[in-house]
N, C-alpha and C positions, 0 to 999 in steps of 0.2 A: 668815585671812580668813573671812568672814561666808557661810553657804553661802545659796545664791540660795534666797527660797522657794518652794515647789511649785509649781505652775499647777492651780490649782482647775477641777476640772470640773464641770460640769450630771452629776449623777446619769442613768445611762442605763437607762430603762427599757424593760425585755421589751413587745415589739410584742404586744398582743392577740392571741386568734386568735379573738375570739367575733366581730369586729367583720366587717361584709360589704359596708359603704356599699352595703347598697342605699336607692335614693330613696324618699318617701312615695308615688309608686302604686303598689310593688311590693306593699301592700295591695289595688288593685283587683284584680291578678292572682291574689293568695290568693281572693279573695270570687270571682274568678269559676271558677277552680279549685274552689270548694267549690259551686258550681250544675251545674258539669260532673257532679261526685260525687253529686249529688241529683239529676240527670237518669240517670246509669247504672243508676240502685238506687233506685227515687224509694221505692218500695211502704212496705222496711223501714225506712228513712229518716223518713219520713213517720209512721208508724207510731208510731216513737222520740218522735217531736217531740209529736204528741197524746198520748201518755202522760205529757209532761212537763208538758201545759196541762192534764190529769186532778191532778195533780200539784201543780200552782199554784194551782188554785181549793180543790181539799183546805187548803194553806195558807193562803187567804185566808178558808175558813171557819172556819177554827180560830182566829183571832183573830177572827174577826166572832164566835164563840160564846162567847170566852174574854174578849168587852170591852175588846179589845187594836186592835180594826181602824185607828185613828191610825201604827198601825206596819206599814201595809199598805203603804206609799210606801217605807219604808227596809226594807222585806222584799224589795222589787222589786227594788231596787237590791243588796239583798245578793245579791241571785240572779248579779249581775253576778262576786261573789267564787267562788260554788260553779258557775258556770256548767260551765267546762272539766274539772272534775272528774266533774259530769252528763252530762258529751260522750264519755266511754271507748266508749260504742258507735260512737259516731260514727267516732272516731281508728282504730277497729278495721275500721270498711267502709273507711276510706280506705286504710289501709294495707294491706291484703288487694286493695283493685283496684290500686296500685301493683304487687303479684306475681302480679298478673293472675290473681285470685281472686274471689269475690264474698262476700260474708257473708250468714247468713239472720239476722234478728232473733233467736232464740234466740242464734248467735255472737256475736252483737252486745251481746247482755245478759249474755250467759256470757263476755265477753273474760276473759284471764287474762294478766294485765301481767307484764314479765319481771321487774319488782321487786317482788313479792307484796305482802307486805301493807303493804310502806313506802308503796303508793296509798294503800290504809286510813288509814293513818297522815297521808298527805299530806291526803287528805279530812276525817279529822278538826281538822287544823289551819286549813282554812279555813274550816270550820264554826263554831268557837271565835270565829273573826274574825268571821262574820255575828253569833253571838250579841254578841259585844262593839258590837257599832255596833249594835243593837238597843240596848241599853241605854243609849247614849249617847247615840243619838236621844231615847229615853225620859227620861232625862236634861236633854237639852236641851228638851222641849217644860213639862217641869217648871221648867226655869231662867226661860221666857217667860212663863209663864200659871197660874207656883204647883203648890200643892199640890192644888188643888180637885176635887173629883171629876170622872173625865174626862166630858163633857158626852155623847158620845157619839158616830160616825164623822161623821152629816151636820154638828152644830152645831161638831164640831172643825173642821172643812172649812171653813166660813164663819168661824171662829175666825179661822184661819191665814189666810185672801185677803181680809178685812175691815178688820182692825184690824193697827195697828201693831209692835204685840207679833207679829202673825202674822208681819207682812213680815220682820221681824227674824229670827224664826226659820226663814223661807226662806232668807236669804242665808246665816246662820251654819249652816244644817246643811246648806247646799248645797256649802260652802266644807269645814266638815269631813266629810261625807260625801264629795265629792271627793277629801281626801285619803286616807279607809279606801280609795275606791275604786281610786286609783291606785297605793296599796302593795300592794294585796291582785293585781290587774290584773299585776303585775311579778311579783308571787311566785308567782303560779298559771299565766300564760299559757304557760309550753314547760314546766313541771316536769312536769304531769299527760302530755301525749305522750310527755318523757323519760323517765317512769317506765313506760311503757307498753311500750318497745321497750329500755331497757338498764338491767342492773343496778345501782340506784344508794338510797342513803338519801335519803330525804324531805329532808330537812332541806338535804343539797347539791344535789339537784334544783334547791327553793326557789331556794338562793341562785346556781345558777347559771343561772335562769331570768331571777331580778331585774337580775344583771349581763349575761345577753344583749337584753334589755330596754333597759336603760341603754345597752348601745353600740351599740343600731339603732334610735334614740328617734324617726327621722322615720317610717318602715314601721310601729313602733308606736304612737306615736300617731295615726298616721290610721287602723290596724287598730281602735283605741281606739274611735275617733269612728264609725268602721261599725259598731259593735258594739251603740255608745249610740245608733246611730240605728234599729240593728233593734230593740233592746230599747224605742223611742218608738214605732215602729211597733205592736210587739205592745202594748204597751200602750192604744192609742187605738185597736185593734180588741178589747178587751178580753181581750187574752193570745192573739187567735184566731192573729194570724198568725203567733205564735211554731212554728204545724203545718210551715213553709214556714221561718220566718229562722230556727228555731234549727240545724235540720236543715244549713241554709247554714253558717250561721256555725262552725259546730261542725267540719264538713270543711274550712272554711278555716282555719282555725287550726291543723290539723295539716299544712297546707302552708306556714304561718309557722313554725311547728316546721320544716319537712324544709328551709326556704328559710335557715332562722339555725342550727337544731342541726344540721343534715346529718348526721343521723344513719341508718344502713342500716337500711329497710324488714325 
């Protein structure tokens, strides 16, 4: 006789453990977790955040001297990639008043991550990522408006929100800059805190940053959308209020770390 055949099953896959269903306000509670943090310690805090805006105008004259300032819009936004690597003083007062500590700006600038220089390492790689989408931008405004000598920062400016060719290249470099933004957002957002408190290679931080990202997509995309609102913010006070959101943002984000890595202070 003919033996019965098997009973096929659904492949059973291993339960996550990166996954924590929390909802999308569990970002309001990081942002306001990260104001608590900037009211305990406003001074060095503070402090941090104006040396970052000493920082940003340095970059924005360096292409305003270099005839590069067109790419002052997608430098902004790449800030959004090196943001949290900028932030290790921040990750360091946070995680110092969790041990019921304080840190002085010097700790804060001298932090010493338990994964040494795979931060380095981690920093360099999203660096690589700004310069790449700089180029691409540069790239792209070359796809819209030729090869022509670039006109200049104001007449690009009326370039791009005049003419059709501009509008064009708002959407497409809104569309792919969104996407650098949101690869780079995944890959950066828990690696730099993880690297900061456990021994780990850059590279698996990375990728296990982008997969805890991936399976707590509601907390992070609205952590997302705080982020791009403080960074509209500081931009329409021209970078002033970045003294105040990044300081914020900076401590909350290592409480989306402590709330998805749970990882020991």
């Amino acid at each position: 006789m003919l033996e019965p055949l098997p009973t096929l099953r659904q492949p059973q896959r291993p339960a996550t453990t990166l996954a924590r269903g929390l909802p999308a306000d569990a970002a309001l509670d990081w942002l306001a977790a990260g104001w608590r943090d900037l009211r305990a310690a406003p001074r060095p805090s503070l402090v941090y955040g104006a040396f970052l805006v000493l920082v940003s105008y340095a970059v924005l004259g360096g292409l305003w001297a270099t005839g590069l300032l067109h790419l002052a819009l997608p430098a902004i936004s790449g800030f959004l990639i090196v943001g949290p690597f900028l932030a290790i003083g921040l990750y360091e007062q946070s995680r110092r008043r969790e041990m019921g500590e304080s840190a002085t700006l010097a700790q804060m600038i001298l932090a010493r991550p338990a994964s040494g220089a795979q931060l380095a390492y981690a920093g360099l790689l999203l660096g690589l990522l700004v310069l790449f989408w700089l180029r691409a931008a540069d790239l792209l405004y070359a796809l819209f408006f030729g090869m022509a000598p670039y006109p200049g920062g104001g007449d690009a400016l009326v370039n791009v929100l005049t003419t059709g060719s501009g509008w064009g290249l708002l959407v497409v470099g809104t569309v792919v800059g969104g996407l650098f933004a949101a690869f780079a957002f995944a890959l950066s957002l828990f690696s730099v805190p993880m690297l900061m408190v456990e021994r780990r290679d850059a590279l698996t931080a990375m990728g296990l940053s982008f997969a805890m990202t991936t399976h707590n997509l509601a907390p992070c995309l609205a952590w997302g959308a705080i982020i791009a609102a403080g960074m509209g913010l500081a931009a329409a006070t021209g970078l002033l209020a970045l003294v105040v959101v990044f300081p914020v943002l900076g401590h909350g984000t290592w409480h989306a770390w402590r709330a998805i890595g749970g990882a020991a202070p």
